[in-house]
DRENTORKOL-3810 file (N, C-alpha, C; in nm, 4 decimals):
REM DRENTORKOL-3810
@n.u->0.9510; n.v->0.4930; n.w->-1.0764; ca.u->1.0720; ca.v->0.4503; ca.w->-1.0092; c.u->1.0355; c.v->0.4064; c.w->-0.8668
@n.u->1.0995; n.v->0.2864; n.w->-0.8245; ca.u->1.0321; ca.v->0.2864; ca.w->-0.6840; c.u->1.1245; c.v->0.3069; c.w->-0.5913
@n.u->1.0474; n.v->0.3280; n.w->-0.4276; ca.u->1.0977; ca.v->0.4073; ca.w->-0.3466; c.u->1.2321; c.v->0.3386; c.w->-0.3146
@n.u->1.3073; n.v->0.4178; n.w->-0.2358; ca.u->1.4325; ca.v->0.3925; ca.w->-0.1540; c.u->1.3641; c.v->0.4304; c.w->-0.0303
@n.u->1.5071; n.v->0.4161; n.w->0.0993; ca.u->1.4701; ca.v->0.4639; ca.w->0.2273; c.u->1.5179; c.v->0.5861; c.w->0.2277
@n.u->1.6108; n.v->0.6218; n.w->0.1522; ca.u->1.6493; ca.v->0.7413; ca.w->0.1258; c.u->1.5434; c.v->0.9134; c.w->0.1256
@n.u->1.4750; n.v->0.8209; n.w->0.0267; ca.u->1.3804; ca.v->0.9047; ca.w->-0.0043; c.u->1.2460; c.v->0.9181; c.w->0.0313
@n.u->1.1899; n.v->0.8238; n.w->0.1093; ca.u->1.0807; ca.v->0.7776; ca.w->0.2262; c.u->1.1681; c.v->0.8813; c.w->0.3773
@n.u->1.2541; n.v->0.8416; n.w->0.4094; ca.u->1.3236; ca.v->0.9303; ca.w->0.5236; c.u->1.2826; c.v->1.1028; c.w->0.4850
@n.u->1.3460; n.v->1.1437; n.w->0.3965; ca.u->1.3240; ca.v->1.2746; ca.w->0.2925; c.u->1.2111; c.v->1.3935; c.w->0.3048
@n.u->1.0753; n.v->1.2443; n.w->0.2739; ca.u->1.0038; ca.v->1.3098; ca.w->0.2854; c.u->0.9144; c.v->1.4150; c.w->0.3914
@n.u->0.9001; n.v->1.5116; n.w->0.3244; ca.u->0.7993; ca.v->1.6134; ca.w->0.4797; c.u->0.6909; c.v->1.5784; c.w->0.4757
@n.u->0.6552; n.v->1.6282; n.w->0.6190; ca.u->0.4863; ca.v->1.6910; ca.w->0.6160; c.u->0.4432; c.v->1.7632; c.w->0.5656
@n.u->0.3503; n.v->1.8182; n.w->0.4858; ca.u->0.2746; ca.v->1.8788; ca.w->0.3799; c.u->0.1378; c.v->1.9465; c.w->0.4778
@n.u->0.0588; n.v->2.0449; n.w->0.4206; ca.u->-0.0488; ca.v->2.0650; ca.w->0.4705; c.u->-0.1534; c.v->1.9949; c.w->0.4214
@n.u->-0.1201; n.v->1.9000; n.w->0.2744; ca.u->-0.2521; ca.v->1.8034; ca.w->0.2626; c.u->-0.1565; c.v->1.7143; c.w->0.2594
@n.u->-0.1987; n.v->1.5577; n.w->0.2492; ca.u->-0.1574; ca.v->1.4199; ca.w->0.2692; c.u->-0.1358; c.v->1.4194; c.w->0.1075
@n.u->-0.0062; n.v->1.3376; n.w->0.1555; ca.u->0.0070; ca.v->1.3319; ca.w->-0.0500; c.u->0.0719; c.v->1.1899; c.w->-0.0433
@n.u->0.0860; n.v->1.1052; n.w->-0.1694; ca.u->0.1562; ca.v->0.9975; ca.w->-0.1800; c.u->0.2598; c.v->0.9797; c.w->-0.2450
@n.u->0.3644; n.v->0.8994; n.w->-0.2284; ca.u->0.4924; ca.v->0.8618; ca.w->-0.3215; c.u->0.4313; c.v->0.7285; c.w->-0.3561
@n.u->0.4420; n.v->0.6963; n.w->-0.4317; ca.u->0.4219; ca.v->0.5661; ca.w->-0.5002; c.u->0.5054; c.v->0.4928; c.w->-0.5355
@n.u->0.5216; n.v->0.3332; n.w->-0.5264; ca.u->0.6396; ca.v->0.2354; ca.w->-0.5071; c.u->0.5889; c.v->0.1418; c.w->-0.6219
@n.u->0.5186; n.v->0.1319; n.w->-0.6840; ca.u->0.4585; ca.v->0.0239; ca.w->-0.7639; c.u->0.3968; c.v->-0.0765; c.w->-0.8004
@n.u->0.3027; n.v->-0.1063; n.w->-0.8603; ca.u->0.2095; ca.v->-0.1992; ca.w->-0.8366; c.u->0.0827; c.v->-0.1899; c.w->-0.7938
@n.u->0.0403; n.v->-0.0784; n.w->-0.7439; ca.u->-0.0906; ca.v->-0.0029; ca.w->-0.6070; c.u->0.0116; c.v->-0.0361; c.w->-0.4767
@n.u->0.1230; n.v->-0.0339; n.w->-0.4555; ca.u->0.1767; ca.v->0.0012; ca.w->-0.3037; c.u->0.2053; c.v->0.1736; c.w->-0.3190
@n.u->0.1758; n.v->0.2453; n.w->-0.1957; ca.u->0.2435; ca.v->0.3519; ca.w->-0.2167; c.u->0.2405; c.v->0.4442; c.w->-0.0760
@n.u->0.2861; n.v->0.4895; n.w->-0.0089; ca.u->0.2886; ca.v->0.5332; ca.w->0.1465; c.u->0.2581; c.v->0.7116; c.w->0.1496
@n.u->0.1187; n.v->0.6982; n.w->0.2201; ca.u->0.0959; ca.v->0.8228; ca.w->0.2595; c.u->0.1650; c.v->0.8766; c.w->0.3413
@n.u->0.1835; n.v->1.0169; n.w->0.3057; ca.u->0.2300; ca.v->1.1098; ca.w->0.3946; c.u->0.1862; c.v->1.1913; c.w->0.4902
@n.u->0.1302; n.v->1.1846; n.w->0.5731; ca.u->-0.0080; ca.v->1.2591; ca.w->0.6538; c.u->0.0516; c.v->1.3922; c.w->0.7078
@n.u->0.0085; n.v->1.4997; n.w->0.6843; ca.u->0.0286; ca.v->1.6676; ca.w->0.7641; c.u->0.0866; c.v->1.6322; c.w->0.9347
@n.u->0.0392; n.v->1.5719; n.w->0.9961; ca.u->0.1266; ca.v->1.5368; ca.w->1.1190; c.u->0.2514; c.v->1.4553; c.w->1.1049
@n.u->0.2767; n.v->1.4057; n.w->0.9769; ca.u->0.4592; ca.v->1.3562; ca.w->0.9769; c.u->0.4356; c.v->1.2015; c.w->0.9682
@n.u->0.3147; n.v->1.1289; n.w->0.9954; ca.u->0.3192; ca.v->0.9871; ca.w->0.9837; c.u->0.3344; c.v->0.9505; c.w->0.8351
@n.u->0.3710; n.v->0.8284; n.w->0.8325; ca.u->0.3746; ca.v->0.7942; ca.w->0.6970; c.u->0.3167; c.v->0.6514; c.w->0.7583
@n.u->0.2640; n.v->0.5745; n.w->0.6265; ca.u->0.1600; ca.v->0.4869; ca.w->0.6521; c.u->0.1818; c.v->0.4296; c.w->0.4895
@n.u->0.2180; n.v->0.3100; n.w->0.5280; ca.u->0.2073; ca.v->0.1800; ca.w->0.3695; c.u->0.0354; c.v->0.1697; c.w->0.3588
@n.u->0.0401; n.v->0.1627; n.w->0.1857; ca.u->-0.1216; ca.v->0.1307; ca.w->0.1960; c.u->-0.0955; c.v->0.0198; c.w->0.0402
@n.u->-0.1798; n.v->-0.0029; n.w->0.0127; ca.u->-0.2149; ca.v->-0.1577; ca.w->-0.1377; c.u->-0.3390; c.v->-0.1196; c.w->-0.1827
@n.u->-0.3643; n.v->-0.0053; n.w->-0.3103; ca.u->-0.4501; ca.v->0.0151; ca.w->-0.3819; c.u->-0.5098; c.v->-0.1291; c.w->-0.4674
@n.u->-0.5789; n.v->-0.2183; n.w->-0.5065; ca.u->-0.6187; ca.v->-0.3101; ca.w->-0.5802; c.u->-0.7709; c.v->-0.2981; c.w->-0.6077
@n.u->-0.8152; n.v->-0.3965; n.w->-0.6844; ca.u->-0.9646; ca.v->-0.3573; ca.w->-0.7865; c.u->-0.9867; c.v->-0.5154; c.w->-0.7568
@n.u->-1.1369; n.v->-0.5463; n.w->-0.6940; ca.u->-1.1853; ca.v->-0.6366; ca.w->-0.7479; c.u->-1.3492; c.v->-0.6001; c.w->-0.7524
@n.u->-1.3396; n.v->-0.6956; n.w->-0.9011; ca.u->-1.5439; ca.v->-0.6918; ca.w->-0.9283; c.u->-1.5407; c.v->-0.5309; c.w->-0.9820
@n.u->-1.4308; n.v->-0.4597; n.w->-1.0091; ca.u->-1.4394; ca.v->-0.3134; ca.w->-1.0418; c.u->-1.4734; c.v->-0.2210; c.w->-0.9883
@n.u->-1.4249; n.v->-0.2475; n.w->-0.8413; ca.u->-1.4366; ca.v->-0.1820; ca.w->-0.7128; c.u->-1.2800; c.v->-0.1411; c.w->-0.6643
@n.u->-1.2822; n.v->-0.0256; n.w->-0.6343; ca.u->-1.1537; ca.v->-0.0299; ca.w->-0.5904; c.u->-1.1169; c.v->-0.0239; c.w->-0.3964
@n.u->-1.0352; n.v->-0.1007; n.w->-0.3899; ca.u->-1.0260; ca.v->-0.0792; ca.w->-0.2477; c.u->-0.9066; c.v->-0.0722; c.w->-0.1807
@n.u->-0.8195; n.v->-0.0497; n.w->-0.0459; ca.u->-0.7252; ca.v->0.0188; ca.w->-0.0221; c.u->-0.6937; c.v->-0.0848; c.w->0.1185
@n.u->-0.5784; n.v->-0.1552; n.w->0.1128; ca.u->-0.5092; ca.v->-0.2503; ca.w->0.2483; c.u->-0.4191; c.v->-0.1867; c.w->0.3030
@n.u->-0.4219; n.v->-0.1431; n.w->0.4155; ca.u->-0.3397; ca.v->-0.1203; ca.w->0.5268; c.u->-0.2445; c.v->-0.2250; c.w->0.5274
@n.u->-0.1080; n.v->-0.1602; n.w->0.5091; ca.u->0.0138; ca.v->-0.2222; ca.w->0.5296; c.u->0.0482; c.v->-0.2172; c.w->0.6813
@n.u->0.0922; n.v->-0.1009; n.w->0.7101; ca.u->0.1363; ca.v->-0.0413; ca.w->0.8666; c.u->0.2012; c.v->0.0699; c.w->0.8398
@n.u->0.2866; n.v->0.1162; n.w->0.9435; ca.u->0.3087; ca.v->0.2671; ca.w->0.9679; c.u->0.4947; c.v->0.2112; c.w->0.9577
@n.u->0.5549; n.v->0.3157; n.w->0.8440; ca.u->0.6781; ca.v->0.3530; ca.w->0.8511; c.u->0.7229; c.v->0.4364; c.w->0.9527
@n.u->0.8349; n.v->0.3827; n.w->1.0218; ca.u->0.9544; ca.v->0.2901; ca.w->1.0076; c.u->0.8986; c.v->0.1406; c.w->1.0702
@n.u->0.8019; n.v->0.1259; n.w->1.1326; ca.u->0.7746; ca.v->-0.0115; ca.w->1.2285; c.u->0.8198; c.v->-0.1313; c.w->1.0872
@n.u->0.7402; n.v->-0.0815; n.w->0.9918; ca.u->0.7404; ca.v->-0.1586; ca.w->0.8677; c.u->0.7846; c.v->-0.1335; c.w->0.7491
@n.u->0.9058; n.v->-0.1866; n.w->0.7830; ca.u->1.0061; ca.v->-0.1198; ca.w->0.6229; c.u->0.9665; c.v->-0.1420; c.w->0.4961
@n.u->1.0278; n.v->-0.0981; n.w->0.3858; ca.u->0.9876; ca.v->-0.0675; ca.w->0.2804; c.u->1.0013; c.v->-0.2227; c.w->0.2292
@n.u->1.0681; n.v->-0.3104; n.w->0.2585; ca.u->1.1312; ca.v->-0.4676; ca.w->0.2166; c.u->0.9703; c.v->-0.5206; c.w->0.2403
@n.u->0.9436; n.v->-0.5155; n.w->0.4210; ca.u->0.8344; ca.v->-0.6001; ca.w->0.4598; c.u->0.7241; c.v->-0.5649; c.w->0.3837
@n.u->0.6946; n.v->-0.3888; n.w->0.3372; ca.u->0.5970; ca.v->-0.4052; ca.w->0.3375; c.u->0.5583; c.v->-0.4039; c.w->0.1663
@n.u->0.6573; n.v->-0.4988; n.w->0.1031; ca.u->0.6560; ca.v->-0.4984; ca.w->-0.0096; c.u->0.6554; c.v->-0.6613; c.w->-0.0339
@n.u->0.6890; n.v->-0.7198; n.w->0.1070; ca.u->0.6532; ca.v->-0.8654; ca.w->0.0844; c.u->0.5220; c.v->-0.8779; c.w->0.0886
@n.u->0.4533; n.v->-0.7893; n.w->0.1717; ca.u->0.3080; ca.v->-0.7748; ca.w->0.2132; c.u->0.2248; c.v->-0.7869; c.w->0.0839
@n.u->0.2406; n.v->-0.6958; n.w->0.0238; ca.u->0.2021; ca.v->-0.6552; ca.w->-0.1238; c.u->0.2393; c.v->-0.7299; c.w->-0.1957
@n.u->0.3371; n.v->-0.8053; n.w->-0.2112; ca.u->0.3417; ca.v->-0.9533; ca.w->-0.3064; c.u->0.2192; c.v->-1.0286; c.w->-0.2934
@n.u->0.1901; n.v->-1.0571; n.w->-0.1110; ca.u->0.1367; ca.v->-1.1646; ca.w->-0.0720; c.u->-0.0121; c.v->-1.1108; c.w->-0.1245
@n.u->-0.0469; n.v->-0.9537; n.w->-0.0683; ca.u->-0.1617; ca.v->-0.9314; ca.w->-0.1055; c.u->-0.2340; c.v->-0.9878; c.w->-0.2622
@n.u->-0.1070; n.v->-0.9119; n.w->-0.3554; ca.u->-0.0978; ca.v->-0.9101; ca.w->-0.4832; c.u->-0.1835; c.v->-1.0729; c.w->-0.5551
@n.u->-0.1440; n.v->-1.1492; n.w->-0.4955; ca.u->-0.1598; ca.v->-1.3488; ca.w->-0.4642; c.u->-0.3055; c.v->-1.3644; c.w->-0.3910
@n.u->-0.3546; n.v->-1.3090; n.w->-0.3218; ca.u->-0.5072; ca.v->-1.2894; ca.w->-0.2777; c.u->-0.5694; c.v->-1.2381; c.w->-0.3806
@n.u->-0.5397; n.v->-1.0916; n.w->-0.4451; ca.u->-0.6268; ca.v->-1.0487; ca.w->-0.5230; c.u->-0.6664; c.v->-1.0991; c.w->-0.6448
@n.u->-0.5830; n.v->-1.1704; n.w->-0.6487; ca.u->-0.5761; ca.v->-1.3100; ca.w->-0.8198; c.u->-0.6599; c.v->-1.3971; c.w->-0.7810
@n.u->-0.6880; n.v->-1.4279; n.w->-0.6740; ca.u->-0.7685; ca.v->-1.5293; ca.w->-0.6208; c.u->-0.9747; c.v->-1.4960; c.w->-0.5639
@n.u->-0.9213; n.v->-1.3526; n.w->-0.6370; ca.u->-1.0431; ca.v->-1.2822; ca.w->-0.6095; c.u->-1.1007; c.v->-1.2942; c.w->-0.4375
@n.u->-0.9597; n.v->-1.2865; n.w->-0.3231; ca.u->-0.9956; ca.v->-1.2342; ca.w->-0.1665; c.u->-0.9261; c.v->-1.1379; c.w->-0.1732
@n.u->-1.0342; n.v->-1.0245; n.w->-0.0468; ca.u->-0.9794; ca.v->-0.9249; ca.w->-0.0067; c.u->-0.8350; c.v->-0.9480; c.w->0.1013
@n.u->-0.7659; n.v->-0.8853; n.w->0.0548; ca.u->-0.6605; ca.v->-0.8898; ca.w->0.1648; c.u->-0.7119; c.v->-0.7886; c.w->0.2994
@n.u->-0.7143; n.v->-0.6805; n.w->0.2667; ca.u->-0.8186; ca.v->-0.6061; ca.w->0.4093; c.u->-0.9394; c.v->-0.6602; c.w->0.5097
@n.u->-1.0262; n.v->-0.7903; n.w->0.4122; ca.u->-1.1317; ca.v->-0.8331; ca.w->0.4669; c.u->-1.0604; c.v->-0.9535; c.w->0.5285
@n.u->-0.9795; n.v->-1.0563; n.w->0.4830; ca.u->-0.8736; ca.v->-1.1151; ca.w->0.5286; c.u->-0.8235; c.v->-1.0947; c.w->0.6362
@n.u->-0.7542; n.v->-0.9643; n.w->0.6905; ca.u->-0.6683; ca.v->-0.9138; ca.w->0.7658; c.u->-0.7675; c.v->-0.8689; c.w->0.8593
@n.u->-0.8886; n.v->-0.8196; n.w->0.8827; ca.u->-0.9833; ca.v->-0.8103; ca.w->0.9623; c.u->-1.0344; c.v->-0.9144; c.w->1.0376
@n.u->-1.0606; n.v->-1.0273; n.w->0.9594; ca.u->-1.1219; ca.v->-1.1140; ca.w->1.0216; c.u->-1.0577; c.v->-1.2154; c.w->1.0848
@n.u->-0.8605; n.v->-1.2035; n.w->1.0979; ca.u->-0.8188; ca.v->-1.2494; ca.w->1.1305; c.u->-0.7838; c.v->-1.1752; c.w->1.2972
@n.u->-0.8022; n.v->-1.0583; n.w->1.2783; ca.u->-0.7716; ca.v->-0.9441; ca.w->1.4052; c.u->-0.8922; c.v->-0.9937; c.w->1.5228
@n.u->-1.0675; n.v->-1.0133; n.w->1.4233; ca.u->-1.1383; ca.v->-1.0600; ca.w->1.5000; c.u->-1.1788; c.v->-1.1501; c.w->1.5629
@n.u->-1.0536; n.v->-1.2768; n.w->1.5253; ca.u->-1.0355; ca.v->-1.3983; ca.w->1.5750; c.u->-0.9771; c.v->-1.4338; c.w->1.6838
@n.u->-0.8294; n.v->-1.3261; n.w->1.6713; ca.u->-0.7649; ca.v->-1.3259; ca.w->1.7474; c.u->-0.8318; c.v->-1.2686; c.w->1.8730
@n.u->-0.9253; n.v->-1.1550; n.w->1.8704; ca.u->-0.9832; ca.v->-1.0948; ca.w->1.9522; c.u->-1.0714; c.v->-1.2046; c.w->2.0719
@n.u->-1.1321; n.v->-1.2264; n.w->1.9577; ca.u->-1.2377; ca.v->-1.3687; ca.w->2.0651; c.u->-1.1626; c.v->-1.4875; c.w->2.1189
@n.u->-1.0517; n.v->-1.5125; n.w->2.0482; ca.u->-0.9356; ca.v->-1.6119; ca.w->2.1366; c.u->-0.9438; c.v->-1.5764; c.w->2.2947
@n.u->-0.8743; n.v->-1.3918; n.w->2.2600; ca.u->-0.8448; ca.v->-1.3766; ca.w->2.3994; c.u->-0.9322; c.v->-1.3525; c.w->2.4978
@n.u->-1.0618; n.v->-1.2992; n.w->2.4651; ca.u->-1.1783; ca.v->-1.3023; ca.w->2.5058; c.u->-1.1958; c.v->-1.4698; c.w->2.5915
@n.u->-1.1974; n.v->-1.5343; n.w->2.5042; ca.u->-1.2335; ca.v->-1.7018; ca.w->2.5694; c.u->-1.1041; c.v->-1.7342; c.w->2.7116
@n.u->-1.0148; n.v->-1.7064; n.w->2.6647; ca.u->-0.8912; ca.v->-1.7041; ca.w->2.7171; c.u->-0.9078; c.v->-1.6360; c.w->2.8698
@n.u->-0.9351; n.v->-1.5442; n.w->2.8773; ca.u->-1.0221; ca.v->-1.4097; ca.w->2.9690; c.u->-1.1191; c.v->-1.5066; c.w->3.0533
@n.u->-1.2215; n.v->-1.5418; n.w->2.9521; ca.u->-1.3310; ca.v->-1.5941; ca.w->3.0325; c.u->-1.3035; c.v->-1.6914; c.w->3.1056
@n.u->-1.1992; n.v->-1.7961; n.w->3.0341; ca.u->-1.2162; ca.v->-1.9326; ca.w->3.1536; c.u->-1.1008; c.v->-1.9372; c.w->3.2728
@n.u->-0.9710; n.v->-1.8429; n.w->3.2122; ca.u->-0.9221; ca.v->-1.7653; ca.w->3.3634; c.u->-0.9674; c.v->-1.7154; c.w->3.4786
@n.u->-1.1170; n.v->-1.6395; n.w->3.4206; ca.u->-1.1658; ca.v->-1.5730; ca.w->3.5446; c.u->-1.3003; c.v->-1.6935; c.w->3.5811
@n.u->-1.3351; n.v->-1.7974; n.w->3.5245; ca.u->-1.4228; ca.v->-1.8736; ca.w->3.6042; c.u->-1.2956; c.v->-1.9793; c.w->3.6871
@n.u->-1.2149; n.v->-2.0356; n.w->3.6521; ca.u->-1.1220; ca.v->-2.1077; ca.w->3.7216; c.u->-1.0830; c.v->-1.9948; c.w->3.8445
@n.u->-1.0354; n.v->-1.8895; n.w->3.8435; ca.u->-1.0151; ca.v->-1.8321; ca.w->3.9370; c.u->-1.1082; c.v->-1.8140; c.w->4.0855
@n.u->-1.2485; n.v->-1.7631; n.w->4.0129; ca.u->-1.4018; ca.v->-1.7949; ca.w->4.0993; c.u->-1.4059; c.v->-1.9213; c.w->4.1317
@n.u->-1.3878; n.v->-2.0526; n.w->4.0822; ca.u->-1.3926; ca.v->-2.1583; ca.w->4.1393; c.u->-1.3021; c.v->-2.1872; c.w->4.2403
@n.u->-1.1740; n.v->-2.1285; n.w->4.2278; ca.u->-1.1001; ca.v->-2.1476; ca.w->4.3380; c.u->-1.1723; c.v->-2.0791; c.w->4.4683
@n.u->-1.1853; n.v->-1.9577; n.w->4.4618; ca.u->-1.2034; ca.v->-1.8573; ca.w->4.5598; c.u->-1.3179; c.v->-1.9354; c.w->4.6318
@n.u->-1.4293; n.v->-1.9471; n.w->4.5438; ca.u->-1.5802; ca.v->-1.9880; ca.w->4.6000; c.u->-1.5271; c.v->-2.1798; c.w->4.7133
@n.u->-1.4666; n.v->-2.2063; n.w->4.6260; ca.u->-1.4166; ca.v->-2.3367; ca.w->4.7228; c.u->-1.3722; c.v->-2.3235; c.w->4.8366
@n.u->-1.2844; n.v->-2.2360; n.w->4.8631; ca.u->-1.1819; ca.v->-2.1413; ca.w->4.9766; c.u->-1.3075; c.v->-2.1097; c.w->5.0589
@n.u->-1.4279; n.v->-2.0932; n.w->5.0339; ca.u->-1.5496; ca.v->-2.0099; ca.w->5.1333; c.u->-1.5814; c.v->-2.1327; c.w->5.2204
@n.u->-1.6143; n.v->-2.0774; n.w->5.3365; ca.u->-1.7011; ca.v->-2.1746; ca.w->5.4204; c.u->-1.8360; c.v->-2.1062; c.w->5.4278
@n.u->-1.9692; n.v->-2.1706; n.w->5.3767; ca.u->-2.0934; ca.v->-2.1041; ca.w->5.3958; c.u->-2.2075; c.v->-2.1277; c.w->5.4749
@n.u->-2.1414; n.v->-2.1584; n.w->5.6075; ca.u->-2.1672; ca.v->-2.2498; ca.w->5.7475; c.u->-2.1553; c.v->-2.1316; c.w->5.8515
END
């Protein structure tokens, strides 16, 4: 049966992490400190591996079941959605990195112009 918010709200903290399951390989851990966390069990090459959705409530049960559609559509296509979702984090990363860098040489160029070295 799959989840409601009803019953995602409901749930406690436990002394081990346990899962409710929503269907398909979606199913949201319950962690001993009270977080709950969407995750996307899937198999490729006969490997099994596990995609981070996000953390309930940020990411409702709707989104993170569109997520898992979309994943669902990668894994047919034999891509990781996790390796996917990584290498898009590390893109973004070096964007801002570059972004960073030529702010702070435009900035030095100003300053160093501003000098008199006379």
């Amino acid at each position: 049966m799959p989840l409601n918010d009803a019953r995602i709200r409901a749930a406690k903290p436990d002394e081990k992490r346990y899962k409710l399951a929503d269907g398909g390989g979606l199913y949201l851990v319950v962690e001993p400190n009270g977080s709950k966390l969407w995750r996307y069990k899937y198999r490729i090459d006969g490997r099994e591996n596990v995609f981070s959705i996000g953390a309930y409530p940020a990411v409702s049960i709707l989104a993170a079941r569109r997520e898992h559609l979309a994943g669902r559509e990668r894994v047919t296509s034999d891509e990781h959605p996790a390796k996917l979702k990584r290498e898009a984090r590390a893109a973004q990363r070096f964007a801002s990195a570059n972004i960073f860098k030529a702010l702070a040489k435009e900035w030095y160029a100003s300053k160093v112009a501003a000098k008199s070295w006379t």
